[in-house]
DOGU-797856 format. One record per residue (C-alpha): x, y, z. Coordinates in steps of 0.001 Angstrom, whole numbers, plus 524288, in hexadecimal, padded with zeros to 5 digits. Layout:
// DOGU-797856
XYZ/...
***
This chain:
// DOGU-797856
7FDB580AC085B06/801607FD0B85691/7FD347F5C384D42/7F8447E6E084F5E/8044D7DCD58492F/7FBA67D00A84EFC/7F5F97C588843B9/7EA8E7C44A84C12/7DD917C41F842DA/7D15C7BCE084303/7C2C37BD6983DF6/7B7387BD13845B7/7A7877B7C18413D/79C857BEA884837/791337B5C48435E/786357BF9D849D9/780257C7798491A/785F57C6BB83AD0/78FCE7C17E834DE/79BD87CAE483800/7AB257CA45837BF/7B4DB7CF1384067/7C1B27D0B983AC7/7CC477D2D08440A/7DB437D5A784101/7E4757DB7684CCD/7DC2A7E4B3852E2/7D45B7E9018469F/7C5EC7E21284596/7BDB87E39F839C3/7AF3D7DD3283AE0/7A4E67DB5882F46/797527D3D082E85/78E3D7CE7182482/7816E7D54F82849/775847D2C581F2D/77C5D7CFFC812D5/785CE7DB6D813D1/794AD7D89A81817/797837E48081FDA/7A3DA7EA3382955/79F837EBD583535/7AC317F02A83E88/7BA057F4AF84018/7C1067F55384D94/7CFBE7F78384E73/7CFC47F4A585E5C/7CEB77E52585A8C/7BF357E3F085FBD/7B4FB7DB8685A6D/7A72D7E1CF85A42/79FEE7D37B85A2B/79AEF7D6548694A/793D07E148863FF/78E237E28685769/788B47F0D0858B8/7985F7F56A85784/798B47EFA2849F4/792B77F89E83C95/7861A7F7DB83AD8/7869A7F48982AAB/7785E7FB03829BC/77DCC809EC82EAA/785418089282232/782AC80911814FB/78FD58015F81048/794777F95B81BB1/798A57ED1081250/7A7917E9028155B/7A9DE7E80380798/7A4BE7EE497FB68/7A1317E7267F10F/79AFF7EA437E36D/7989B7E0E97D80F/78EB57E2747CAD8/78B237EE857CF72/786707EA837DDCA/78DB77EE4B7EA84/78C797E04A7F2FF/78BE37E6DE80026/77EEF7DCCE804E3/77B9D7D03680338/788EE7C83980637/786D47BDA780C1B/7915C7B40481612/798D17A81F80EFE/7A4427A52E81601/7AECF7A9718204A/7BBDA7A47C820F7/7C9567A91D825ED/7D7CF7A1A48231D/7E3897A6B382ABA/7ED707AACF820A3/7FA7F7B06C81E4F/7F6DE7BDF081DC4/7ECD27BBF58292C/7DF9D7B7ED82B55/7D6977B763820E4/7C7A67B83D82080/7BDB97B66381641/7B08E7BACB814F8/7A9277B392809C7/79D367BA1280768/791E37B8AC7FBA1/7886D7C22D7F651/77BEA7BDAC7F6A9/776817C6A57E8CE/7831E7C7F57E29F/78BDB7BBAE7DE9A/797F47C0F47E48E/79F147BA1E7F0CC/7A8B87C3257F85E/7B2D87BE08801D8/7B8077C75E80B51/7C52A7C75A80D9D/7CC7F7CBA281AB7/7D9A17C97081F8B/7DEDE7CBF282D2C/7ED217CB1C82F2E/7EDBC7D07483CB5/7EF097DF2083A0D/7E4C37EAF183A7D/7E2017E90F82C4E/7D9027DE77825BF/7D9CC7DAAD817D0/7CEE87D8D780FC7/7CA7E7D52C803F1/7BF3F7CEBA7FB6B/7BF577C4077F126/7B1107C6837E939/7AC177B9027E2D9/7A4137BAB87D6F8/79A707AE217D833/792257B0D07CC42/78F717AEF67BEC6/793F97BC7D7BA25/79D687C5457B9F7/79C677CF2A7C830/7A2B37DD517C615/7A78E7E2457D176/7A8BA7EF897D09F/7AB1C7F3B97E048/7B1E87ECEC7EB2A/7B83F7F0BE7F801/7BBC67E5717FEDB/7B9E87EDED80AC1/7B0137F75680FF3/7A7107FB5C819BD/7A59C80358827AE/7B2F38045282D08/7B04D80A9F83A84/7A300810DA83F97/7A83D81BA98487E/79C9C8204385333/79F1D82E5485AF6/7A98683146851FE/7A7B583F0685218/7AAFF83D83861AA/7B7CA8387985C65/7BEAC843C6853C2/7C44584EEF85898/7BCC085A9784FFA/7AF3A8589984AD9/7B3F885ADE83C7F/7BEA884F7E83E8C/7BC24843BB83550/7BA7B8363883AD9/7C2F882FB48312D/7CEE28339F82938/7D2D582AD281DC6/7E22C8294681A28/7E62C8262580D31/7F03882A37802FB/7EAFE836A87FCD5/7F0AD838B17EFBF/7EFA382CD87E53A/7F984831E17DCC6/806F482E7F7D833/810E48326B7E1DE/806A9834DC7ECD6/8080E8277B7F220/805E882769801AD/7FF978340F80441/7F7648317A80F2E/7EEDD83C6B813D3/7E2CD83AC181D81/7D60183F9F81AB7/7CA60840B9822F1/7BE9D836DE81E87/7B3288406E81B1B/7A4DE83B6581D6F/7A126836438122C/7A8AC82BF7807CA/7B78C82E6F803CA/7BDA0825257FB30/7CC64823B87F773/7D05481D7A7EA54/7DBCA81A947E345/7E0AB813267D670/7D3AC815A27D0AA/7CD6F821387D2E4/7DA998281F7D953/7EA52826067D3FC/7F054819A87D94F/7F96A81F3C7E1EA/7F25381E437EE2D/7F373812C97F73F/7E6ED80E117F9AF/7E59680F1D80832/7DE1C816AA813EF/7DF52817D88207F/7D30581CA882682/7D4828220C83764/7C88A824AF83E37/7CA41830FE84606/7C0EC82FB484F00/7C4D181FE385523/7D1FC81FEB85038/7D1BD8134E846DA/7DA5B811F983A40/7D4AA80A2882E4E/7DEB280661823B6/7DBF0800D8816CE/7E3A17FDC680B12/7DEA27F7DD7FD08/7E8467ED257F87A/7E4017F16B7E92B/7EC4D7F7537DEC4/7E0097FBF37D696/7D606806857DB99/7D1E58063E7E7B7/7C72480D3E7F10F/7C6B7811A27FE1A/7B92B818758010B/7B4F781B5C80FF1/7A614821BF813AA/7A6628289B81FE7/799098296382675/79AA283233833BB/78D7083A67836A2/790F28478083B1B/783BE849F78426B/7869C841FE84E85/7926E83D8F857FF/78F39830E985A91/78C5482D2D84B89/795AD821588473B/79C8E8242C83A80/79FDE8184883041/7AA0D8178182898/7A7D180F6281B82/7B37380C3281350/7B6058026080830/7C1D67FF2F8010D/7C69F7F79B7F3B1/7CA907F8FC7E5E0/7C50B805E17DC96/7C1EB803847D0C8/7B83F8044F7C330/7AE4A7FB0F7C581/7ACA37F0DA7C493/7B9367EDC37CAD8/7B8887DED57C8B3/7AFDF7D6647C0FE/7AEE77C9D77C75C/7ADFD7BEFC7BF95/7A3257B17D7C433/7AB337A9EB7CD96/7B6947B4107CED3/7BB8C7B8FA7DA98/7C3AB7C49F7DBC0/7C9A17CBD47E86F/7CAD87D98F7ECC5/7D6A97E1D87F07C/7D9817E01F7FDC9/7D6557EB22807DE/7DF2C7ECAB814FF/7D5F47F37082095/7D99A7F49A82D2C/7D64A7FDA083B78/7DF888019A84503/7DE7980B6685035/7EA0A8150985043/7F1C281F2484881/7F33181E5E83A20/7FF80815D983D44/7F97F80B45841A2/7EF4080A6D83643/7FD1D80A3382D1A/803177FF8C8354A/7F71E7F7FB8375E/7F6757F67982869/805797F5108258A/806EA7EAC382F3F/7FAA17E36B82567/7FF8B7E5A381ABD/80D4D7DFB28200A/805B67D30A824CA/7FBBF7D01A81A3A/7FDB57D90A80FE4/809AD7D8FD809F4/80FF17CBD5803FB/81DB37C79A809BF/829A67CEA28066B/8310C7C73E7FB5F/83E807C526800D1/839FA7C5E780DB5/83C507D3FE8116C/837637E17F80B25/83DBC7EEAF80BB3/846EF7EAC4801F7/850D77F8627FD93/84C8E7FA537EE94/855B6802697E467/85219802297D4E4/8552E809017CA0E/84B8E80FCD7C0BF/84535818907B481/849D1824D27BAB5/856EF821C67B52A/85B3481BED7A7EE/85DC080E7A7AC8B/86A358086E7A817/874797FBB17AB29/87D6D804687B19A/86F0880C177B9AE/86B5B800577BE3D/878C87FADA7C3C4/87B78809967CA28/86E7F8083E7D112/870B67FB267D587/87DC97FF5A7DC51/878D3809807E0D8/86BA2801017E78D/8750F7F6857ED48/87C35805057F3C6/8735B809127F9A7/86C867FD227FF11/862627F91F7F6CB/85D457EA277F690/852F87EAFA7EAE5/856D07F0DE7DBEA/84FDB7F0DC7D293/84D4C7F8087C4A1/840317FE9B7C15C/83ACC8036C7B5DB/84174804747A802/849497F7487AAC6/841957F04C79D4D/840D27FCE3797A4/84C9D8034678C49/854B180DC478EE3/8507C81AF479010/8418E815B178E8B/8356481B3F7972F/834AE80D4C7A03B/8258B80EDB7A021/8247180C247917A/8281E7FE3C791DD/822E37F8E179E12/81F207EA5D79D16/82C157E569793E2/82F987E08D7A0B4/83F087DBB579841/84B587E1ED79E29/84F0A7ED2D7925C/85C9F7E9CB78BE8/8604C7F6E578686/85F147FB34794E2/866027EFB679D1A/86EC37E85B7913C/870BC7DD2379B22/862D67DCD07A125/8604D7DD707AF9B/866877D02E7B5A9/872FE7D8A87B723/86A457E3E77BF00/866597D7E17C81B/873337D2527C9E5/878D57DEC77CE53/86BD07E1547D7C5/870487D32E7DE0D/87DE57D5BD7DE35/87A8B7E3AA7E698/871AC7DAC97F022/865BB7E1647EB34/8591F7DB887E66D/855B07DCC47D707/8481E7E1347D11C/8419A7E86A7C457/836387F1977C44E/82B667EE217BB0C/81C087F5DC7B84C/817607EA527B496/809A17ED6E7B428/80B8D7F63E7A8B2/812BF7F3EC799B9/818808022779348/8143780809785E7/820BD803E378063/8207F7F5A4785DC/821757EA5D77D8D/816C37E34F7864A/80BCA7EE4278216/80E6E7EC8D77589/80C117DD9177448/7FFF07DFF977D8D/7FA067ED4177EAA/7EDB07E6BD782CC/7F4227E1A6790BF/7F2F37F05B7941D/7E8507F66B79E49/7DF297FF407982E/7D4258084A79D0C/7C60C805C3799F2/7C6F380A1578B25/7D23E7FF6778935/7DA2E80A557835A/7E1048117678D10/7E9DC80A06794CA/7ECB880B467A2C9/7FC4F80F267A68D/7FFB5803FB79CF7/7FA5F7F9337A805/7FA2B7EC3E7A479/7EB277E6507A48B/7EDFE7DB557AF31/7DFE77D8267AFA2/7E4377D0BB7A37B/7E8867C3A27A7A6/7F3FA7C2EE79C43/7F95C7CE7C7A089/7F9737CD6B7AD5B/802097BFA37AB57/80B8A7C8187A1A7/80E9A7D2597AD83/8107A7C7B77B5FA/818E57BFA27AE2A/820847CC5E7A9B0/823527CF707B9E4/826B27C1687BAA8/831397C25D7B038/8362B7CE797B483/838957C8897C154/83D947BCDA7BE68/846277BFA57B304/84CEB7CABC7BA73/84DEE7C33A7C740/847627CD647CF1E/848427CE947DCB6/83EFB7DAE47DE6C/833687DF277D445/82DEF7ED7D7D244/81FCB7F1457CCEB/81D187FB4E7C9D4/8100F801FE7C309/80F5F80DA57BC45/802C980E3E7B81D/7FAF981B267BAB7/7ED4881A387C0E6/7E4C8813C87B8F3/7D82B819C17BE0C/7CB138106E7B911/7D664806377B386/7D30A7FBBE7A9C3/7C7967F40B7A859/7C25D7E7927A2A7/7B4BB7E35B79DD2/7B4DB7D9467A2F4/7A7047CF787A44F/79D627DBA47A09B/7A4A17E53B7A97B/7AE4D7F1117A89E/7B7B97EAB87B2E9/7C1E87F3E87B786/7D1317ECD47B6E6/7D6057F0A97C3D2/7D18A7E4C27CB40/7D8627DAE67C28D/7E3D77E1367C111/7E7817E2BF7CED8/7E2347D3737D110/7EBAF7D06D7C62A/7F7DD7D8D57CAB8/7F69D7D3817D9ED/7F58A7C52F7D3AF/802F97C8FD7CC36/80A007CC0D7D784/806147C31F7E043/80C857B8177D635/816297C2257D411/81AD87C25D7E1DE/816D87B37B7E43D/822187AEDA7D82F/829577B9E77DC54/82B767B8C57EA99/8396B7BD827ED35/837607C9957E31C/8347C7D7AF7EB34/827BA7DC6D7E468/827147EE207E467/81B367F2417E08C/81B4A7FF927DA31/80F95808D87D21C/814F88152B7CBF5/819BD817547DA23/80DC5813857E4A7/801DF8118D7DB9A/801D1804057E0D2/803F3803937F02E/7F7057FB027F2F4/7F8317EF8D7FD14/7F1967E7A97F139/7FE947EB6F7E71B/809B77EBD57F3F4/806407DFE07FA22/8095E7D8937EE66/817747DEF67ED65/822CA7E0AF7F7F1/822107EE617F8C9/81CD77FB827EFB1/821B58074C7EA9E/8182E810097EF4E/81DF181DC37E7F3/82370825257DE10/82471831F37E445/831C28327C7ED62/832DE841DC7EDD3/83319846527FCE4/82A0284B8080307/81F1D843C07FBEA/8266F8375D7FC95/825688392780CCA/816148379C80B63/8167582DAB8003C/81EFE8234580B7D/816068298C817B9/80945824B180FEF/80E038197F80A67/813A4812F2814C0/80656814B181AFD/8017180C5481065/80A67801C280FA7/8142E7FD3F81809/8211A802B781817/828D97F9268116D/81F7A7F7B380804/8208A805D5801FA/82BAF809357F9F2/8326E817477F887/83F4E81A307EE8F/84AFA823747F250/8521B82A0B7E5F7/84838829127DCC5/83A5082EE27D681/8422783C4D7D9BA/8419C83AE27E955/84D198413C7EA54/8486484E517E6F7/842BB851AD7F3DA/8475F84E4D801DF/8564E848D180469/85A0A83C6180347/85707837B6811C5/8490683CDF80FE1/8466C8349380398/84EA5829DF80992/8468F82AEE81996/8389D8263D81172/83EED81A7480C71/842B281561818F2/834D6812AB81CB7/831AD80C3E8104E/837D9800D680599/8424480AC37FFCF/8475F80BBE7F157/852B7813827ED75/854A7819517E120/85EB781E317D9B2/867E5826D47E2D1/874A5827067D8C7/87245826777CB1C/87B9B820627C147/88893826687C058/8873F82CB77CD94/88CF782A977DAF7/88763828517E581/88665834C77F053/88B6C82F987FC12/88225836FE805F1/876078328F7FDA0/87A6B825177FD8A/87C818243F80BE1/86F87829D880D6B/8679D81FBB80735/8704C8150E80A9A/86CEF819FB818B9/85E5481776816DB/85FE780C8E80EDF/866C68076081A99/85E9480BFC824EB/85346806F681BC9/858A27F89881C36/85F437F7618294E/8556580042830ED/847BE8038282B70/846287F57E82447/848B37EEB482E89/83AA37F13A83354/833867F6A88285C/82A867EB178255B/8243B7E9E783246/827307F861836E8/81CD680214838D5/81C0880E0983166/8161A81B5683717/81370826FC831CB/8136C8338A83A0B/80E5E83C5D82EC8/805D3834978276E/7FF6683F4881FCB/8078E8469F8168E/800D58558B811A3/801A585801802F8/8094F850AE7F7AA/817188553F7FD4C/81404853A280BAB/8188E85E9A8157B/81E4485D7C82460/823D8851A482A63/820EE8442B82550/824258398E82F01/825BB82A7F82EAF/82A218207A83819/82CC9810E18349F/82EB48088684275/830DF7FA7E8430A/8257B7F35F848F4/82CE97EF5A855F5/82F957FDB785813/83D0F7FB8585646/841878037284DB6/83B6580F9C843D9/84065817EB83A98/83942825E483875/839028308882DFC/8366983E8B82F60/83411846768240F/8343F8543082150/82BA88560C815EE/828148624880E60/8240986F36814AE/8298E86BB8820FF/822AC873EF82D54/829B386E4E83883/839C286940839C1/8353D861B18462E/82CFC8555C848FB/82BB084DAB8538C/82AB083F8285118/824D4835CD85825/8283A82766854F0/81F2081D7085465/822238102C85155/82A5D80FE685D58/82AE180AEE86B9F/82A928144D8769A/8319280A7487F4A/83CBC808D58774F/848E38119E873F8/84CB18148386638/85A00817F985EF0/85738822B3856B6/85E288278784BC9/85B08833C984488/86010830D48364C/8625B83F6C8306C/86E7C840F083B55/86FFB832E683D8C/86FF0834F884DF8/8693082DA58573C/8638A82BB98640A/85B668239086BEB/84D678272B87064/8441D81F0A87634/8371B81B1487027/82D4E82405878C5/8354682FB6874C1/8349682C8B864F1/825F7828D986616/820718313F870A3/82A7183DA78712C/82E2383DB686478/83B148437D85F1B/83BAB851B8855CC/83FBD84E7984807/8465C85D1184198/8462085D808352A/8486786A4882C8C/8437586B8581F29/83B3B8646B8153B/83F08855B481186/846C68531881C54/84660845C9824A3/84C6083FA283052/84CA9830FA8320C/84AD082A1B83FB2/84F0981C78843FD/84C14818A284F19/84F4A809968565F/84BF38046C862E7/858388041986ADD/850467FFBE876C0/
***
């Protein structure tokens, strides 16, 4: 199935029998209505109909005890009643059309204006900005910007094959932990509540995300949480197993995690919540994927500085002593094999033979290391055609930094103001926050930088920091994150030429809330086959392929798997390559023309279509930390043009056949294919690839074969 690529959007006002919106955005309609006080959801259809001829098909707010559309908790109250209508209004914009729902509550002083954006996709955006309007401080200590009854789902039981098969199964990335990135794993919804966490209560490794299919009418919801602190997802199934023709609700809300209160609001202040991305689509699991890539392309994401992503990145880092003569072998070497972006990561400020963690935040090129500074670094880079850049955590200062000295108090610390947290720098303070800024700014401008890294290697930081702040035990996470988005937007604004990479410690930072402030994120450490198969699978579900970054020849990937398995995953990501000839080496002619192969297929082929392609992933869920059988991805342009696809043998390998079946095809056209492990080729039409299929051999673990396939006819 398709997914919609229109602009169309628009907003509807039922005024009886109470006040209601319809919300429509390509074929997905979302409806909710101010009954009695209460602000409540009241439908979802992903078949584009309106349910304003007949009221009876929309929820019934009083068959459920928390039907509210968002969720909302201040001084100890949760506002679910007593809202009352202010104002409607809706401005065509850049990133689409945007509607806003002022409402006031008529006990507590507290306005809320309720966000939603449609740009034309399956997904809405939506947010709240909560207005303090009284004489005293408000702690807010819960908010989800949405919630309520997603779908009410009569006769279901009619629907599902076996009586014991579950009406819903929930998709999200299992393990939170470093390393784990992108293991997505379904799971059927039990009948009762099931929450998911992360950055908070879980590690901070997860990408918050779902994907929720009903099994019994075949719709898709997808949500994301554009926030870098915690975050919940909690769902309450209600299905009655007594009778058929009972309807089962699904309630579900969605926002940041945290120690309460979460915010304290000063009079007259008015703050806004993370943003969360929600959409419905009938279909596979593909189409939920696309549906939200193809958003996140139109109104997510900023522009691409430069005009173009994708850019070829090569660097040079603390696994090796960095020297002079390092850093000029590695640029050769870069400019060899193809690369367009160098740049040097960590240990760059720090001495010789030094751990590079200890002096994070003396952000001053070292002189024992480079005599002559960097300027002759970037020369070279621009003399090789290649873009220049530096690596900086700049969100944390070392033990052994002069900057902790001179202010030990700039650092985060936990509730006893003792221990700190990973060495973080408190950017709830206001003078900080201008230092780090100003310290970026320096770094960028004093080196001439044509590409920036951050990077964060802070561990999870479970409760975090917290302030007293008006009376109240506020926790830090809020402010931080609304101080280290304001950064980088003025970051990126002065900045507009640079190429922004967003890295944590490998993915602890993937969120739409981080990303969409950067050009693209490193979304791993872990590059060791077969793991690193199901770390690109999941994460390319997440975010859209040239968003996600993966690194050949480093982070010891090439322990396991040859080189044109570690090399195949790249191609349907933003590659790196690492280090594939140390100093005083030469280079192996074989593995040179390897990579340069994919580099070049990469940038003549694959790129060529990347940013509007669509990705699919014909084994979504991987078994068990080192993932067994065949692993299968396929990247096709969105005209159907051309695709490239990956199989994978991974571990424990039951089978030396599969039969693939293509799918971002077209069954009327014919195809050149070439099969990349002999180099022969052939052409076959469309209906064959898609319908037929073709048998892939392949004999033992971590093998691959590469397809490419382009419409001849």
């Amino acid at each position: 199935m398709t997914t919609a690529t229109t602009n169309w959007a628009d907003v509807q006002l039922q005024d009886k029998p109470h006040p209601t919106l319809c919300y429509r955005s390509a074929l997905t309609v979302y409806e909710e209505s101010l009954i009695h006080g209460r602000f409540v959801g009241r439908a979802w259809n992903g078949a584009g109909y309106v349910n304003a001829w007949e009221e009876g098909l929309r929820l019934d707010p009083g068959k459920h005890p928390t039907p509210q559309s968002f969720w909302l908790e201040i001084d100890g109250q949760l506002l679910a009643s007593h809202w009352e209508w202010m104002s409607l209004a809706q401005e065509q914009k850049q990133r689409g059309l945007h509607v806003t729902l002022t409402l006031r509550h008529a006990v507590r002083p507290v306005t809320v204006a309720v966000h939603m954006l449609l740009d034309g996709t399956a997904v809405f955006t939506r947010w709240l900005e909560v207005t303090n309007t009284g004489a005293q401080p408000a702690a807010m200590s819960a908010v989800c910007p949405w919630s309520g009854v997603l779908l009410t789902t009569p006769r279901w039981r009619l629907h599902l094959p076996e009586p014991d098969a579950p009406l819903y199964s929930v998709g999200y990335m299992e393990n939170t932990h470093w390393g784990n990135e992108g293991d997505f794993q379904w799971k059927p919804l039990p009948n009762a509540g099931f929450q998911l966490h992360g950055r908070y209560r879980r590690d901070r490794h997860r990408h918050p995300m779902f994907v929720l299919r009903n099994n019994a009418t075949g719709e898709h919801f997808t949500g994301q949480l554009a926030w870098s602190g915690g975050y919940l997802f909690e769902f309450d199934l209600d299905a009655d197993q007594g009778t058929t023709d009972q309807a089962a609700r699904l309630f579900f809300r969605a926002g940041p995690d945290g120690p309460a209160p979460q915010r304290v609001i000063a009079p007259g202040e008015t703050i806004a919540t993370p943003e969360m991305h929600l959409g419905l689509t009938f279909g596979d699991l593909d189409s939920a994927v696309q549906a939200m890539h193809d958003h996140m392309r139109r109104s997510v994401f900023l522009p691409q500085p430069r005009g173009r992503g994708g850019w070829v990145e090569s660097a040079i880092g603390p696994e090796v002593e960095i020297t002079t003569e390092y850093v000029y072998h590695q640029i050769d070497s870069a400019a060899a094999l193809g690369a367009e972006v160098f740049f040097i990561d960590a240990s760059w400020y720090a001495k010789p033979f030094s751990h590079w963690w200890h002096t994070v935040g003396d952000w001053n090129v070292d002189r024992e290391r480079f005599p002559s500074g960097l300027e002759q670094f970037r020369s070279r880079v621009h003399e090789k055609g290649m873009l220049w850049g530096l690596w900086m955590d700049a969100e944390r200062i070392g033990n052994e930094s002069q900057i902790l000295a001179q202010h030990p108090e700039w650092l985060v610390t936990a509730y006893d103001k003792v221990m700190p947290l990973g060495n973080m720098l408190d950017l709830t303070n206001l003078e900080v926050a201008q230092w780090m800024e100003n310290q970026i700014s320096r770094v960028i401008e004093e080196n001439q930088l044509d590409f920036f890294r951050l990077d964060y290697n802070v561990p999870g930081t479970g409760s975090g920091a917290q302030q007293v702040r008006d009376g109240f035990v506020e926790s830090s996470y809020w402010r931080y994150y609304e101080a280290l988005y304001a950064i980088y937007e003025r970051l990126r604004a002065r900045f507009p030429e640079v190429i922004f990479e967003n890295c944590a410690g490998g993915g602890g930072r993937t969120d739409l809330g981080m990303v969409r402030r950067f050009s693209h994120t490193w979304v791993t450490d872990w590059q060791i086959a077969p793991r690193a198969f199901t770390i690109t699978n999941g994460m390319t579900m997440a975010l859209p392929p040239e968003y996600v970054d993966r690194l050949i020849a480093g982070q010891n990937g090439h322990i396991a798997g040859d080189v044109d398995f570690q090399a195949r995953l790249l191609l349907f990501v933003r590659p790196t390559l690492g280090i594939f000839n140390p100093l005083g080496g030469s280079w192996n002619p074989h593995h040179f023309a390897r990579v340069r192969h994919m580099v070049e297929m990469y940038k003549h082929f694959v790129r060529s279509f990347m940013a509007t392609g669509r990705i699919y992933h014909h084994t979504p869920s991987m078994i068990g930390p080192e993932p067994q059988g065949w692993g299968v991805l396929e990247l096709a342009a969105q005209d159907r043009s051309r695709a490239i696809v990956g199989v994978f043998q991974l571990a424990a390998p039951q089978a030396d056949e599969y039969l693939l079946r293509c799918r971002g095809l077209d069954v009327g056209r014919r195809y050149r294919v070439i099969f990349d492990n002999s180099g022969q080729q052939c052409e076959v039409d469309g209906f064959t690839l898609m319908k037929r299929g073709i048998s892939i051999r392949l004999e033992g673990a971590l093998t691959s074969e590469l397809l490419l396939m382009e419409a001849v006819a």
